[in-house]
N, CA, C and O atoms as a DFTB+ gen file, in Angstrom:
600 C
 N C O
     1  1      -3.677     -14.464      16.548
     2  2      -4.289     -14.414      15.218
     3  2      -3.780     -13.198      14.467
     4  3      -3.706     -12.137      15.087
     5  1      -3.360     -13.260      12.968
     6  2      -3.009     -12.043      12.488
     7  2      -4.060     -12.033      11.164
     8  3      -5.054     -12.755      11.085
     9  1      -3.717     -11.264      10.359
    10  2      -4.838     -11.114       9.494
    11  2      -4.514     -11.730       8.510
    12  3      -3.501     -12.409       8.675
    13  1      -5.152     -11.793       7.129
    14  2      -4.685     -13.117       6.119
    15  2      -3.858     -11.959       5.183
    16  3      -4.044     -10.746       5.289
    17  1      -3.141     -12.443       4.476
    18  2      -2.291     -11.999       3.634
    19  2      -3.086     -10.838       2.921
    20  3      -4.074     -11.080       2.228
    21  1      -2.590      -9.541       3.132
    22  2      -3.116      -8.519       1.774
    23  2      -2.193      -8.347       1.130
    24  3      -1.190      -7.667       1.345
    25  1      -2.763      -9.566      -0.539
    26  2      -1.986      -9.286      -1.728
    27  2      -1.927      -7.696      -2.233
    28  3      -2.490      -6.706      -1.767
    29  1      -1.111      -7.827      -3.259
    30  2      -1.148      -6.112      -3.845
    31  2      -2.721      -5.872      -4.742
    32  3      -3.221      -4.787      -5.040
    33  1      -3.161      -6.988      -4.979
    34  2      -4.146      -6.833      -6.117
    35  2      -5.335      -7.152      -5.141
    36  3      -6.282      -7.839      -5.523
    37  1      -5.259      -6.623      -3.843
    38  2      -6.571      -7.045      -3.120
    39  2      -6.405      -5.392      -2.311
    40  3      -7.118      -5.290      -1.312
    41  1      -5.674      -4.320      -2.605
    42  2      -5.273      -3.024      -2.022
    43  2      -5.646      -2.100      -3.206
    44  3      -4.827      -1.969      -4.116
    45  1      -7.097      -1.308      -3.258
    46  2      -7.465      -0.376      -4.148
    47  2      -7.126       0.983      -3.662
    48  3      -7.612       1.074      -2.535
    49  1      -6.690       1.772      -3.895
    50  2      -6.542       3.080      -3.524
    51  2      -7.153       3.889      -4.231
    52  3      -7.109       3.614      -5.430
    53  1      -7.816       4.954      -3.913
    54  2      -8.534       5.899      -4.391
    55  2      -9.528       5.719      -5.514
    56  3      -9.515       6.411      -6.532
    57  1     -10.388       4.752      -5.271
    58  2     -11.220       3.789      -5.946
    59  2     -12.499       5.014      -6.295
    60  3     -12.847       5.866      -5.477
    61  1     -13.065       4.866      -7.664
    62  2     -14.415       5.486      -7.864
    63  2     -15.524       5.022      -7.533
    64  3     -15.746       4.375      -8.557
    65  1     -16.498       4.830      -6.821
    66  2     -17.337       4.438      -6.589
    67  2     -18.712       5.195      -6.320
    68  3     -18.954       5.935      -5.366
    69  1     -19.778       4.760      -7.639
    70  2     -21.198       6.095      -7.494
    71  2     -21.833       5.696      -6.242
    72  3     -22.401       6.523      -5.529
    73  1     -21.762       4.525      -5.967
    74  2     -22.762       4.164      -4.716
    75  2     -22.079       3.044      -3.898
    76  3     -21.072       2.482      -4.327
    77  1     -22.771       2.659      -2.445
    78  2     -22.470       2.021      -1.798
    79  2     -22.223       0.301      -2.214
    80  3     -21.480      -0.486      -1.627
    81  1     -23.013       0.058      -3.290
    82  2     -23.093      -0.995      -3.939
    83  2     -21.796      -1.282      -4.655
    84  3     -21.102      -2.284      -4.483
    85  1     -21.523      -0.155      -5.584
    86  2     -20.170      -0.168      -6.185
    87  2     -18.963      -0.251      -5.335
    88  3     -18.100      -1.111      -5.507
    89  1     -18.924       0.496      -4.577
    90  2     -17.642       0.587      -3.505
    91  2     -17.964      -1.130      -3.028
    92  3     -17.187      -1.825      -3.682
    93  1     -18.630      -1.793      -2.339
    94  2     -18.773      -3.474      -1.960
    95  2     -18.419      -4.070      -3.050
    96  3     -17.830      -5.107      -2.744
    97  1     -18.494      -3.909      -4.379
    98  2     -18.524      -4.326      -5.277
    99  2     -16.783      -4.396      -5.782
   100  3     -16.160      -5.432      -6.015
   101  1     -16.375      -3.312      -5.842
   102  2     -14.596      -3.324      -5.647
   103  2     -14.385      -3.593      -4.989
   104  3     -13.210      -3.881      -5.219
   105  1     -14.621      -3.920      -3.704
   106  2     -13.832      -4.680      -2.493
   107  2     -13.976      -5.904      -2.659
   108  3     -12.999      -6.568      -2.314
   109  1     -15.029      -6.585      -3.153
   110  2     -15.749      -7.732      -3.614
   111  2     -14.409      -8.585      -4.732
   112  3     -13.693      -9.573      -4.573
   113  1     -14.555      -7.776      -5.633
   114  2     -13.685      -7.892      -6.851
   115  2     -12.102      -7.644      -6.685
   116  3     -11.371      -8.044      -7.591
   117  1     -11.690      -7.167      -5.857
   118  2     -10.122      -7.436      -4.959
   119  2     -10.234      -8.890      -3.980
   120  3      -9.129      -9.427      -3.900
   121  1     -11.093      -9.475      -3.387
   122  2     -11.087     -10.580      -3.082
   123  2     -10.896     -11.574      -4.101
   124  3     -10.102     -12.513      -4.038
   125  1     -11.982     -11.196      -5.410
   126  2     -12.030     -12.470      -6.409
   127  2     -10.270     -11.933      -7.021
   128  3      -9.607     -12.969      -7.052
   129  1      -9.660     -11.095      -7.338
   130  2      -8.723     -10.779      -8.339
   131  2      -7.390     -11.293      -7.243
   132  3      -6.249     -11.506      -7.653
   133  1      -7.786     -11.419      -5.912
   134  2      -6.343     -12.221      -5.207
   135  2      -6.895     -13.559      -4.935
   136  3      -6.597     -13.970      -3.814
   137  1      -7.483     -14.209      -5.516
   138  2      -8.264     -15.895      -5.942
   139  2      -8.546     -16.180      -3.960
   140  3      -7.808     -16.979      -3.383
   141  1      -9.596     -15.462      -3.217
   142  2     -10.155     -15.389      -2.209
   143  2     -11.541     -15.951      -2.292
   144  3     -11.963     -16.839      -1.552
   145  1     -12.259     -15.331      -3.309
   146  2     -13.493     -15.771      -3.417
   147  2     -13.741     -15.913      -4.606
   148  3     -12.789     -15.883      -5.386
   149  1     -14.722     -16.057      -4.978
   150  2     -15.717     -16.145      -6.258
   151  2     -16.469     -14.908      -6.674
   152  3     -16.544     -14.092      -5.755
   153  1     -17.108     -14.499      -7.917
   154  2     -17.778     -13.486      -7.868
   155  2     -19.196     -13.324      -7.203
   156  3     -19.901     -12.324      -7.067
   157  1     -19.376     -14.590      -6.848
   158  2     -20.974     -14.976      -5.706
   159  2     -20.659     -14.099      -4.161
   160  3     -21.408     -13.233      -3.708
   161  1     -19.772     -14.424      -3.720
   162  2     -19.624     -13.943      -3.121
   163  2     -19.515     -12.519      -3.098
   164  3     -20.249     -11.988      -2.264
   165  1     -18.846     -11.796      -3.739
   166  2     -19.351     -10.292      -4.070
   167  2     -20.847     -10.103      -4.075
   168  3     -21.372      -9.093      -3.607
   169  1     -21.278     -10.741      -4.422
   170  2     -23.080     -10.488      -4.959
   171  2     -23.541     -10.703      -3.048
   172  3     -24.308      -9.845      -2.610
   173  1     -23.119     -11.666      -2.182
   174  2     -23.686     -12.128      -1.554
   175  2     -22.863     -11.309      -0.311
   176  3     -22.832     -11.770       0.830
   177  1     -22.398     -10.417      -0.573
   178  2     -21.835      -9.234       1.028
   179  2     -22.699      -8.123       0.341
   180  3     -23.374      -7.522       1.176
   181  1     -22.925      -7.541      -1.333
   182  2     -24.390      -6.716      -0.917
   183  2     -25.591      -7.019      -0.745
   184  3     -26.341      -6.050      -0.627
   185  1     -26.284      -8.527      -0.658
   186  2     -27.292      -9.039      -0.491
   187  2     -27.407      -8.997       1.464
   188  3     -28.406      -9.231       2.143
   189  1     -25.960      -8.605       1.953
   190  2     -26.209      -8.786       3.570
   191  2     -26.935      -7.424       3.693
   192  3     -28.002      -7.066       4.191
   193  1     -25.961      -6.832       3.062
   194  2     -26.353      -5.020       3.361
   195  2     -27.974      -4.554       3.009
   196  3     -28.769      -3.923       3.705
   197  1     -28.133      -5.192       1.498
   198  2     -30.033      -5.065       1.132
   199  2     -30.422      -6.134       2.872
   200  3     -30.876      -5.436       3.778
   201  1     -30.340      -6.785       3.010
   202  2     -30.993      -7.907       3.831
   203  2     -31.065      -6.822       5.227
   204  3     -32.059      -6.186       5.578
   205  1     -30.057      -6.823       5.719
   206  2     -29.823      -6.427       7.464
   207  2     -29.434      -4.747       7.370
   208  3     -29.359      -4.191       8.466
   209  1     -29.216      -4.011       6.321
   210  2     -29.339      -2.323       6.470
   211  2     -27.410      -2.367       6.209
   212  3     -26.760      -3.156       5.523
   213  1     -26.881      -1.063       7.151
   214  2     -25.689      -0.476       6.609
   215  2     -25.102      -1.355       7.872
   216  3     -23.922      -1.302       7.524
   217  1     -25.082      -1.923       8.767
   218  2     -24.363      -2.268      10.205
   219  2     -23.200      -2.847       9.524
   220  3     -22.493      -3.248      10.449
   221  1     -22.696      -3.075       8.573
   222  2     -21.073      -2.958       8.355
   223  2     -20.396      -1.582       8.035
   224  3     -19.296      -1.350       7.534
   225  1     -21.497      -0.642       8.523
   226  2     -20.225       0.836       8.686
   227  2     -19.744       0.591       9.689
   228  3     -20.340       1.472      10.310
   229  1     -19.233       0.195      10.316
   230  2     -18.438      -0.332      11.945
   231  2     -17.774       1.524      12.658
   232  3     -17.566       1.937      13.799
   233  1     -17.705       1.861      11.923
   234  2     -16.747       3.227      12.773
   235  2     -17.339       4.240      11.596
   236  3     -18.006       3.840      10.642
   237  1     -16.925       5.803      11.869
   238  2     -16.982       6.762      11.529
   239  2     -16.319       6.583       9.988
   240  3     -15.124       6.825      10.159
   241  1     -16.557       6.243       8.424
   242  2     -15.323       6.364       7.467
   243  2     -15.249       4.831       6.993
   244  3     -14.717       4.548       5.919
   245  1     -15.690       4.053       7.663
   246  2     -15.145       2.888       7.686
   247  2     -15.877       1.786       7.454
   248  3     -16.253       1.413       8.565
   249  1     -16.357       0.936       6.495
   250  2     -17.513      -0.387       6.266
   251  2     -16.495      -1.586       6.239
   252  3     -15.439      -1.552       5.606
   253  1     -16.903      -2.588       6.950
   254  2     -16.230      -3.994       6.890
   255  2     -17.555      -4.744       6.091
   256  3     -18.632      -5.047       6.605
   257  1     -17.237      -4.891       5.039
   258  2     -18.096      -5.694       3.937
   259  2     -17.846      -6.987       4.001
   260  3     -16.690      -7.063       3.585
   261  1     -18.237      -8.153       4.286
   262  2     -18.536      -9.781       4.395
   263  2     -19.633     -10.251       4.446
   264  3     -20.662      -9.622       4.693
   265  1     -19.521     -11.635       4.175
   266  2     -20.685     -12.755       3.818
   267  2     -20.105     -13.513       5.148
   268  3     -19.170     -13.418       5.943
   269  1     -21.258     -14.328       4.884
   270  2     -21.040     -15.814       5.422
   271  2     -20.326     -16.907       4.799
   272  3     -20.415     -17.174       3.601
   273  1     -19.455     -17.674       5.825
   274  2     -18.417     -18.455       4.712
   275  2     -19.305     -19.356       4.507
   276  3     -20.376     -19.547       5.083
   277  1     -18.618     -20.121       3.319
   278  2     -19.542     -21.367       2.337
   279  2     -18.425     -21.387       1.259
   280  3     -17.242     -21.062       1.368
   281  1     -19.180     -21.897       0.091
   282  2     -18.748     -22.278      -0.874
   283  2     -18.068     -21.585      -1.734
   284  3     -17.161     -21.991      -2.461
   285  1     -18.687     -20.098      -1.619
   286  2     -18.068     -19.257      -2.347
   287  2     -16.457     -18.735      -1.951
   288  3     -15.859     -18.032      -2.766
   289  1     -15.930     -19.053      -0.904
   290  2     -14.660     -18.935      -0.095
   291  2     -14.080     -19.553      -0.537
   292  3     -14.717     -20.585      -0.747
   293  1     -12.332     -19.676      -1.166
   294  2     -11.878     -20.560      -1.522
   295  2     -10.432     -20.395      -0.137
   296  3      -9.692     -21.352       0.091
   297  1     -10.304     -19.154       0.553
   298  2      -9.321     -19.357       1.685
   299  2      -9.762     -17.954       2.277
   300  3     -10.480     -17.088       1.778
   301  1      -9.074     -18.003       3.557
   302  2      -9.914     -16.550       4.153
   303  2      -8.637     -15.429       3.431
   304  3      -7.446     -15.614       3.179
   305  1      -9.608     -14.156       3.253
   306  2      -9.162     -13.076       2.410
   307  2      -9.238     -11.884       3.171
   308  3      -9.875     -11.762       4.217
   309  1      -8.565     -11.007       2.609
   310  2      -8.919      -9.600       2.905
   311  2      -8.501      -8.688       2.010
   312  3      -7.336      -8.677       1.613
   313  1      -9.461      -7.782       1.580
   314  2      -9.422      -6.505       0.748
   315  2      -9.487      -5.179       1.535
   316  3     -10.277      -4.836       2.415
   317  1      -8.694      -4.684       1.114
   318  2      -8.827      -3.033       1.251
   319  2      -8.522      -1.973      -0.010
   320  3      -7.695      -1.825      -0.910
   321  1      -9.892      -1.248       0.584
   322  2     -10.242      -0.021      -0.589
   323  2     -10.723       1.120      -0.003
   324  3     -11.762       1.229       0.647
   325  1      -9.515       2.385      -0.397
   326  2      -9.950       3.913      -0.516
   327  2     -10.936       4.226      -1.263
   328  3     -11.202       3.709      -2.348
   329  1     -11.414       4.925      -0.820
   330  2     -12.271       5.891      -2.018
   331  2     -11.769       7.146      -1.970
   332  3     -11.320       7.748      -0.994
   333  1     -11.925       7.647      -3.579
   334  2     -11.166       8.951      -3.955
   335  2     -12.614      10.055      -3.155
   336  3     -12.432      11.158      -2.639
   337  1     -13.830       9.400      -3.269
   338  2     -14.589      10.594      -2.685
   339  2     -15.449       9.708      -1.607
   340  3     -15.210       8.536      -1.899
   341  1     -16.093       9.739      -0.804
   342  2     -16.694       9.178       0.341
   343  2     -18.407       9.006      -0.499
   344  3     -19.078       9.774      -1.188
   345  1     -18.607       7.611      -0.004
   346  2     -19.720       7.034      -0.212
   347  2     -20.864       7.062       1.193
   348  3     -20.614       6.862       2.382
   349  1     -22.054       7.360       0.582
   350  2     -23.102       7.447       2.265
   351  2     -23.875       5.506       1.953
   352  3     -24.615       5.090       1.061
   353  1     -23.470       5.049       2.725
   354  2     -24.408       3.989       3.219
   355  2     -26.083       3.908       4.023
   356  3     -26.854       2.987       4.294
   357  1     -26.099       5.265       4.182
   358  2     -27.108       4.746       4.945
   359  2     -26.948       5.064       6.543
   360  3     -27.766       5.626       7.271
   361  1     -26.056       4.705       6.773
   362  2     -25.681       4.693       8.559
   363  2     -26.236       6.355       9.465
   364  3     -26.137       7.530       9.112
   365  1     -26.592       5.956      10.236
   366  2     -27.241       7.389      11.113
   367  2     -25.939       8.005      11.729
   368  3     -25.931       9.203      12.011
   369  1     -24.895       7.261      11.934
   370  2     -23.714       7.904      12.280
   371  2     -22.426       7.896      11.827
   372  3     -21.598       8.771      12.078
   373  1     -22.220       6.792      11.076
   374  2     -21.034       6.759      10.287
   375  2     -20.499       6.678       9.267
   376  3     -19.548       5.994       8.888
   377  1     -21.541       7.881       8.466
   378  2     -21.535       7.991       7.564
   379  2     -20.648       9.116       7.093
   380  3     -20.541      10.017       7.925
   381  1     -20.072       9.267       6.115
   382  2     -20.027       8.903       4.745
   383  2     -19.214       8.120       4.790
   384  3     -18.547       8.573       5.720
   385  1     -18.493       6.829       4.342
   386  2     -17.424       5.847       4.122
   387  2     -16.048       6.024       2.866
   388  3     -16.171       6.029       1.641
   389  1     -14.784       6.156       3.683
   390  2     -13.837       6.087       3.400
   391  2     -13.122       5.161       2.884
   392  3     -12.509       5.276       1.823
   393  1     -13.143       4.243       3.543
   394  2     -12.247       3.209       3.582
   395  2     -13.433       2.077       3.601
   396  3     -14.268       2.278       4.482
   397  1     -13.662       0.867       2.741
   398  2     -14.140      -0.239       2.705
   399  2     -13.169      -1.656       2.796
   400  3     -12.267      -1.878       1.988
   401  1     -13.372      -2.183       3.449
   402  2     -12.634      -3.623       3.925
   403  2     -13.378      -4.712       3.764
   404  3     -14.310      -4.904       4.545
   405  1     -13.098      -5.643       2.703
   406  2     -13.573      -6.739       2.843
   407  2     -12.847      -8.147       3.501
   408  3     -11.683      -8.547       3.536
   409  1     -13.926      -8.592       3.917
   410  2     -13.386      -9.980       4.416
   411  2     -14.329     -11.288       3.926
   412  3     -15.501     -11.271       3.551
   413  1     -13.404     -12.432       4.063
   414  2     -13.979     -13.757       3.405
   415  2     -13.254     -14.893       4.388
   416  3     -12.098     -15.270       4.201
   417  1     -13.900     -15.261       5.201
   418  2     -13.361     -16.157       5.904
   419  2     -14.053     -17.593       5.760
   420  3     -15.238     -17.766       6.047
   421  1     -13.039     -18.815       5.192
   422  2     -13.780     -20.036       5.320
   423  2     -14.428     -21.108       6.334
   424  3     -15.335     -21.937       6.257
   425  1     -13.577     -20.713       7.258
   426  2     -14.671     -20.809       8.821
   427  2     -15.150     -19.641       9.672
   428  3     -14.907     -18.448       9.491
   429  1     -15.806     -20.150      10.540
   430  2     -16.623     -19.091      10.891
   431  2     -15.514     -18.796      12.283
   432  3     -15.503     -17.710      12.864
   433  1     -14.840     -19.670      12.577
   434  2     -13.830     -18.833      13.985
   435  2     -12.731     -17.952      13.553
   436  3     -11.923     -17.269      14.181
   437  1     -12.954     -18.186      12.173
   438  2     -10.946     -17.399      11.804
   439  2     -12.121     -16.376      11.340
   440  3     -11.701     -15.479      12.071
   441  1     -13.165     -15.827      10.768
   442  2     -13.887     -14.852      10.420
   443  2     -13.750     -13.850      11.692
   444  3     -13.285     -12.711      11.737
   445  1     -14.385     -14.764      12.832
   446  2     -14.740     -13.671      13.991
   447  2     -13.341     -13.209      14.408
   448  3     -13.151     -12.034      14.726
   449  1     -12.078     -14.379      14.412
   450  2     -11.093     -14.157      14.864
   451  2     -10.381     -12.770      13.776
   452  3      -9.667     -11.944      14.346
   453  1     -10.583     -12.649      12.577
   454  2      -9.616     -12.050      11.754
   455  2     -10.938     -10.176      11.557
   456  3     -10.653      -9.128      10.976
   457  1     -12.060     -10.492      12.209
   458  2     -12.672      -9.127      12.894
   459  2     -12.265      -8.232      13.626
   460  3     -12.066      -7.033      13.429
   461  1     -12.077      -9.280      15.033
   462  2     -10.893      -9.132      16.070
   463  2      -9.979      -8.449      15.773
   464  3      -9.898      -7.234      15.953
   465  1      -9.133      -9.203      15.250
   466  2      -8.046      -7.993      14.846
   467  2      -8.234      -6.483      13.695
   468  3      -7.518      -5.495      13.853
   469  1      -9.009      -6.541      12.890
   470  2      -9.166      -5.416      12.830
   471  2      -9.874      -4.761      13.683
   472  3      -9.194      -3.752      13.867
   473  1     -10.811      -4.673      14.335
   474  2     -11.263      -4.178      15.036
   475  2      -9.827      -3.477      15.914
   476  3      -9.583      -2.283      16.087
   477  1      -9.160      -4.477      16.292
   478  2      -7.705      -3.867      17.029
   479  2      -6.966      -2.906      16.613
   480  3      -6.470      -2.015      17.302
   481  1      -6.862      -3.085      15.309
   482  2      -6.267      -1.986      14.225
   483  2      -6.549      -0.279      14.387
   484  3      -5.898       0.743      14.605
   485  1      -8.287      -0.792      14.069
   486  2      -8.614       0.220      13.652
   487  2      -9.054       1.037      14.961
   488  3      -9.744       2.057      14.958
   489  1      -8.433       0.285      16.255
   490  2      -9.155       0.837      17.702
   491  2      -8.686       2.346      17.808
   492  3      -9.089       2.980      18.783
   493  1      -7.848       2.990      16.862
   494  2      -7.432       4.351      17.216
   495  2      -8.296       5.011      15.938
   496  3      -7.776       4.716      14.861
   497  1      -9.278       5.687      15.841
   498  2      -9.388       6.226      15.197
   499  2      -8.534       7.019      13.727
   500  3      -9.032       7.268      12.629
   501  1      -7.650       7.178      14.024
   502  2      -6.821       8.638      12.941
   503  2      -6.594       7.187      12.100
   504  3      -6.988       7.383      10.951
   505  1      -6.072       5.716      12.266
   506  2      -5.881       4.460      11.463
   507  2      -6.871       4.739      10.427
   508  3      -6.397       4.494       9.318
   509  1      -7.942       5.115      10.389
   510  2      -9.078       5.004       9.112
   511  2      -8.396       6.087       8.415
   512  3      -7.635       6.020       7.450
   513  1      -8.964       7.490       9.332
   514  2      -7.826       8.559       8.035
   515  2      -6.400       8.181       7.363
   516  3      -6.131       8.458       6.194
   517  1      -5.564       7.544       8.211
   518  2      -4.205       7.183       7.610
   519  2      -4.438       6.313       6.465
   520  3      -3.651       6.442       5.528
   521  1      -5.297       5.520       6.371
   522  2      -5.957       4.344       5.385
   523  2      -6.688       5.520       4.332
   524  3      -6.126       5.582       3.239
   525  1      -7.529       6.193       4.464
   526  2      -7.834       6.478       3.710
   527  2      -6.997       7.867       2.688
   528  3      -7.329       8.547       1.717
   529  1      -6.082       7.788       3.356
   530  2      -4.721       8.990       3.173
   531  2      -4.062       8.142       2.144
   532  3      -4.244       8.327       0.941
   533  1      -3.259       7.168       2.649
   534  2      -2.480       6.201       2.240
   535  2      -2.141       6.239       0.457
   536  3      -2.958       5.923      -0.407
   537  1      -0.810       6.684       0.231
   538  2      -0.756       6.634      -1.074
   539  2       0.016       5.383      -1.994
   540  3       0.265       5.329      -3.198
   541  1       0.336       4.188      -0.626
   542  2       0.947       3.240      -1.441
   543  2       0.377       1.913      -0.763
   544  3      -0.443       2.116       0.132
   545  1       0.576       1.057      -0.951
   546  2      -0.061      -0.357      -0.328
   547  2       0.880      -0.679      -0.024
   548  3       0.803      -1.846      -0.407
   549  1       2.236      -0.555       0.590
   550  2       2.713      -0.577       1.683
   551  2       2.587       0.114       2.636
   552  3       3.184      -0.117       3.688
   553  1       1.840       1.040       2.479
   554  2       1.619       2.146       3.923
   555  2       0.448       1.413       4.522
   556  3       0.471       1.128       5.719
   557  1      -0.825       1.015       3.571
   558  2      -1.923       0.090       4.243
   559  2      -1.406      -1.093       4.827
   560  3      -1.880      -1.458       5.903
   561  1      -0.408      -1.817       4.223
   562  2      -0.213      -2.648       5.405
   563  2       0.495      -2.002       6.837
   564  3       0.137      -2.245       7.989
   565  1       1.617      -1.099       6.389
   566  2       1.967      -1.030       8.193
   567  2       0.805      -0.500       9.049
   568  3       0.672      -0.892      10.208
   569  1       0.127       0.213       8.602
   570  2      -0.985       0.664       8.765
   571  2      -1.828       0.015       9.989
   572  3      -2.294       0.397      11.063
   573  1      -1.738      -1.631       8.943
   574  2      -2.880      -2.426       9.776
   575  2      -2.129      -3.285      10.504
   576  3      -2.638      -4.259      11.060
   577  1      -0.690      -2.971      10.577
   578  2       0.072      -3.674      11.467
   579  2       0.570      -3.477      12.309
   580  3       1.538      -4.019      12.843
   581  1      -0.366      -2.193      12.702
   582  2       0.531      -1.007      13.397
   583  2       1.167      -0.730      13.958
   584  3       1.400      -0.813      15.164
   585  1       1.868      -0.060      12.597
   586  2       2.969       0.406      12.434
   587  2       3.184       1.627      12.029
   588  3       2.339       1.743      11.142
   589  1       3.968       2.999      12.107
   590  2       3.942       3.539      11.434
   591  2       4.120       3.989      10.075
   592  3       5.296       4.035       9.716
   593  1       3.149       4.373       9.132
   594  2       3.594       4.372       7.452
   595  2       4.679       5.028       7.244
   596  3       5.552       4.571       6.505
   597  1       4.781       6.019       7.763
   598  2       6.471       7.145       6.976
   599  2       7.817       6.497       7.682
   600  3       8.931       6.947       7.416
């Protein structure tokens, strides 16, 4: 399994974001702007976070923002977004957030499956700092392909 295509217009770098809502909200809106999802779906990965708390900070720096697939999915997606300053979610430990990743998967096995691999990615720690370093969206992809960026 590899991960789904990250268009250029689904790769935010050094994104402003006042709150945790906003930062989901640009990751949200890099899914809809590489025709991944709908804007429901944005609404409906911060309705997980109000619903079930921060448990998509997954690591130290790092939130994997998703819904449940449905209707609002039009193919499975993935966004990635820096933030120029770190956002607090909430999390008792992995907080403040760097790097936000969204995902949109239209079934539910390529979802868990395309987790999987980030999860693989990001299994070395310094990968989040390099992501959240990252000054071009070709460095985020070797990044998550890992590979080295320079």
């Amino acid at each position: 399994m590899t991960l789904p295509e990250l268009a250029d217009r689904a790769i935010v770098l050094h994104a402003r974001a006042a709150d945790w809502r906003e930062a989901v909200r640009i990751a949200g809106d890099a899914l809809v702007d590489s025709g991944c999802t709908t804007a429901e779906y944005t609404e409906a990965m911060i309705r997980m976070v109000d619903d079930h708390g921060p448990y998509i900070v997954i690591a130290p720096g790092l939130a994997l923002a998703h819904a449940r697939p449905g209707a609002d999915v039009r193919c499975d997606g993935l966004s990635v977004v820096t933030l120029a300053e770190p956002v607090e979610f909430g999390h008792a430990h992995n907080d403040p957030v760097r790097v936000v990743i969204g995902l949109a998967g239209v079934a539910p096995d390529a979802h868990l499956a395309a987790v999987a691999v980030l999860a693989n990615a990001f299994n070395d720690p310094a990968a989040i700092t390099a992501v959240a370093q990252a000054t071009s969206r070709e460095a985020v992809r070797a990044i998550l392909d890992g590979k080295d960026p320079s």
